[in-house]
N, C-alpha and C positions, 0 to 999 in steps of 0.2 A: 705477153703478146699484144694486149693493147697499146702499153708503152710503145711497141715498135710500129704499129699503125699509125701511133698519133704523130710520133717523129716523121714516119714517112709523108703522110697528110701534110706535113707544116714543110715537109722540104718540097713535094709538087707546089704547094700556094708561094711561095719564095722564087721559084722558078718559073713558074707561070708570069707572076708579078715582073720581073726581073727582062720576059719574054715583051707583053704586052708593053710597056713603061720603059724605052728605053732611056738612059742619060740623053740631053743635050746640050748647048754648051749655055742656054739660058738658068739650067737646074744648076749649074755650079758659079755661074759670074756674083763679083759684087768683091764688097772687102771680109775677109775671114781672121780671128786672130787665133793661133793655139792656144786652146786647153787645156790639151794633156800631149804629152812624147812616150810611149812606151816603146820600151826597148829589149827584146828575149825577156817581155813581161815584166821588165820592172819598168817603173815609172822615174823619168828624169827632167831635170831640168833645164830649160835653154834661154830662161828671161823672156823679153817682152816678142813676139813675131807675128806678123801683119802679112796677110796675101790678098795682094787684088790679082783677081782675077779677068779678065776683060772680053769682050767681045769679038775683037778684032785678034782672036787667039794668041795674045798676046798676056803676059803677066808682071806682076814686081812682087818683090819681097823687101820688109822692113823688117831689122833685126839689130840684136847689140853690134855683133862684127859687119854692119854699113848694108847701106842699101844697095840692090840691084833688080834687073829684068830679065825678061825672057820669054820662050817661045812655048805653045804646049798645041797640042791635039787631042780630042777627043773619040775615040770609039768604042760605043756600046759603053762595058761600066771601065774602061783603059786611058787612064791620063799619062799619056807623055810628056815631061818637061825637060825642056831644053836648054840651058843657060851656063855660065861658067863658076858653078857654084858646086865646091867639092864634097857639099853634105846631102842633102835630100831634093834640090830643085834641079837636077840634070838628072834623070831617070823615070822609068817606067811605074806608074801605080793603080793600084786595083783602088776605083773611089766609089763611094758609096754616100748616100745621103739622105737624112730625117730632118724633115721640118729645117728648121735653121744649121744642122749642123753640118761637113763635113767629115769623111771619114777618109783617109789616107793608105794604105796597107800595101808593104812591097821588103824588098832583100836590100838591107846597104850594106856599105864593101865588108867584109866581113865575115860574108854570110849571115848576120845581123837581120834577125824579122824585126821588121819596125812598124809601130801604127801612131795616125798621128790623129787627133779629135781638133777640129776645128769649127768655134762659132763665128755666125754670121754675124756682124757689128753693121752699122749704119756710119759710124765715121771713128776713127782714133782718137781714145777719150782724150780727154783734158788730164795732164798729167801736174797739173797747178798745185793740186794736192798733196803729193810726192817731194815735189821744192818745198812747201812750207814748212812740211814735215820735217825735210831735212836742219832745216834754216835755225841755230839757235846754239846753246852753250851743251857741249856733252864731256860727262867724262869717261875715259879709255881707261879702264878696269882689269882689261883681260885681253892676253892675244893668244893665238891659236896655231901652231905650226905645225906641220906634218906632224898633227893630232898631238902635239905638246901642249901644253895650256900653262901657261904664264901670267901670273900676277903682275899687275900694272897699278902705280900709286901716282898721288897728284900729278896728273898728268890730265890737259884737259884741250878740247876742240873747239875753238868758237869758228860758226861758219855764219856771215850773216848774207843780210837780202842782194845786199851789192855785186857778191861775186868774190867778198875777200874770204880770207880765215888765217886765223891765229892756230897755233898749237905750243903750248904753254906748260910747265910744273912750276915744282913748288920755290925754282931758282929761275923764273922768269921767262923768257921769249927761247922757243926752241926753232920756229918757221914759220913766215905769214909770205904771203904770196895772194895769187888768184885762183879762185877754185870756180868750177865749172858744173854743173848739175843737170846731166842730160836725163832730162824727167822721159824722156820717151823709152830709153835703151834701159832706163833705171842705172847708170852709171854718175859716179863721180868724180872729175880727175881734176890734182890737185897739179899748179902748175910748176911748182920743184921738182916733183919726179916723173912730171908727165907721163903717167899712168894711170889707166882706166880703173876703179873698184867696182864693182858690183856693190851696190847697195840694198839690202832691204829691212824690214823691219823683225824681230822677234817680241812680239808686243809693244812695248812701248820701248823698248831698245832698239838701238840700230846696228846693225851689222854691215863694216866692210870689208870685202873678200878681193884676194887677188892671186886667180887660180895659178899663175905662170909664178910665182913667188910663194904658192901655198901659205900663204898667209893670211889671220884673220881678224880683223880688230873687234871688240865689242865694247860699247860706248851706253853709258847710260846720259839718259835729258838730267841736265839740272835745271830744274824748274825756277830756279831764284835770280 
């Protein structure tokens, strides 16, 4: 019995709160980046994504798949966004918000419950860090295909600061070209197959992924 007072007690204060405090569009403006996507409750991935939010109810979005804008309204705790974007920025969402965060919560096509956690940032870090990292001799050990796993021998990556890269075994030059390092999107595209990888790190390994090829390289630093 108490149990159920004390829940009913915390659902008037929620409600009340919620009555007195409504959203407006100064409590949501500014730049926000994702921190979590969960999706029918599990947790996913989508890389780097950046939402200003503006005043003039106006928005943009920065993501791997390219930047865009758009339009939203506010009422009460109900964000509409309106733009030509087939994933989560044209539709309706129940927002909510603590301190710095955003909270996103709504149905994608699917029937799909989606909630999305967003913090407030002050400006889109420095991704300098990211290129340096990348920047240096690796060898490719191991590839990954529709959950196959494959051994990979002398076979190695040099990417340097310039924008070039070698890829090399143990009978010499296999492809050098231009490689591009999009420290914001966390992408890397090598310019022979002008394709985008997803890069990131697994400790001190680097992982390149590329979802539409299901493919996966893993690359250890060779320090020397």
């Amino acid at each position: 019995m108490k149990s159920y007072i004390l829940k009913f007690a915390l659902l008037v204060i929620i409600l009340f709160q919620t009555t007195c405090n409504p959203f407006s569009k100064k409590d949501i403006e500014g730049l926000w980046q994702l921190e979590e996507a969960k999706i029918d409750g599990i947790i996913r991935t989508y890389g780097a994504i950046f939402l200003q939010i503006n005043a003039d109810n106006s928005f943009a979005v920065s993501r791997v798949t390219g930047d865009f804008g758009g339009l939203y309204s506010l009422r009460s705790n109900k964000l509409e966004m309106n733009s030509n974007d087939q994933l989560w920025f044209n539709k309706s969402w129940k927002v909510n918000y603590f301190e710095d965060y955003l909270f996103l919560k709504g149905i994608e096509f699917g029937n799909k419950t989606t909630k999305l956690e967003f913090r407030k940032i002050d400006e889109i870090p420095d991704f300098q860090d990211f290129e340096n990292k990348i920047v240096g001799n690796w060898q490719l050990y191991q590839t990954i295909k529709e959950g196959n796993i494959e051994k990979v021998f002398n076979t190695w990556f040099h990417i340097d600061g310039e924008g070039q890269y070698l890829i090399v075994d143990k009978n010499g030059l296999l492809e050098k070209g231009r490689v591009i390092i999009n420290t914001r999107h966390k992408k890397v595209i090598f310019e022979n197959d002008e394709m985008a990888w997803k890069a990131w790190f697994y400790g001190k390994e680097l992982r390149l992924n590329h979802e539409r090829l299901g493919i996966q390289y893993c690359l250890r630093k060779n320090e020397k």
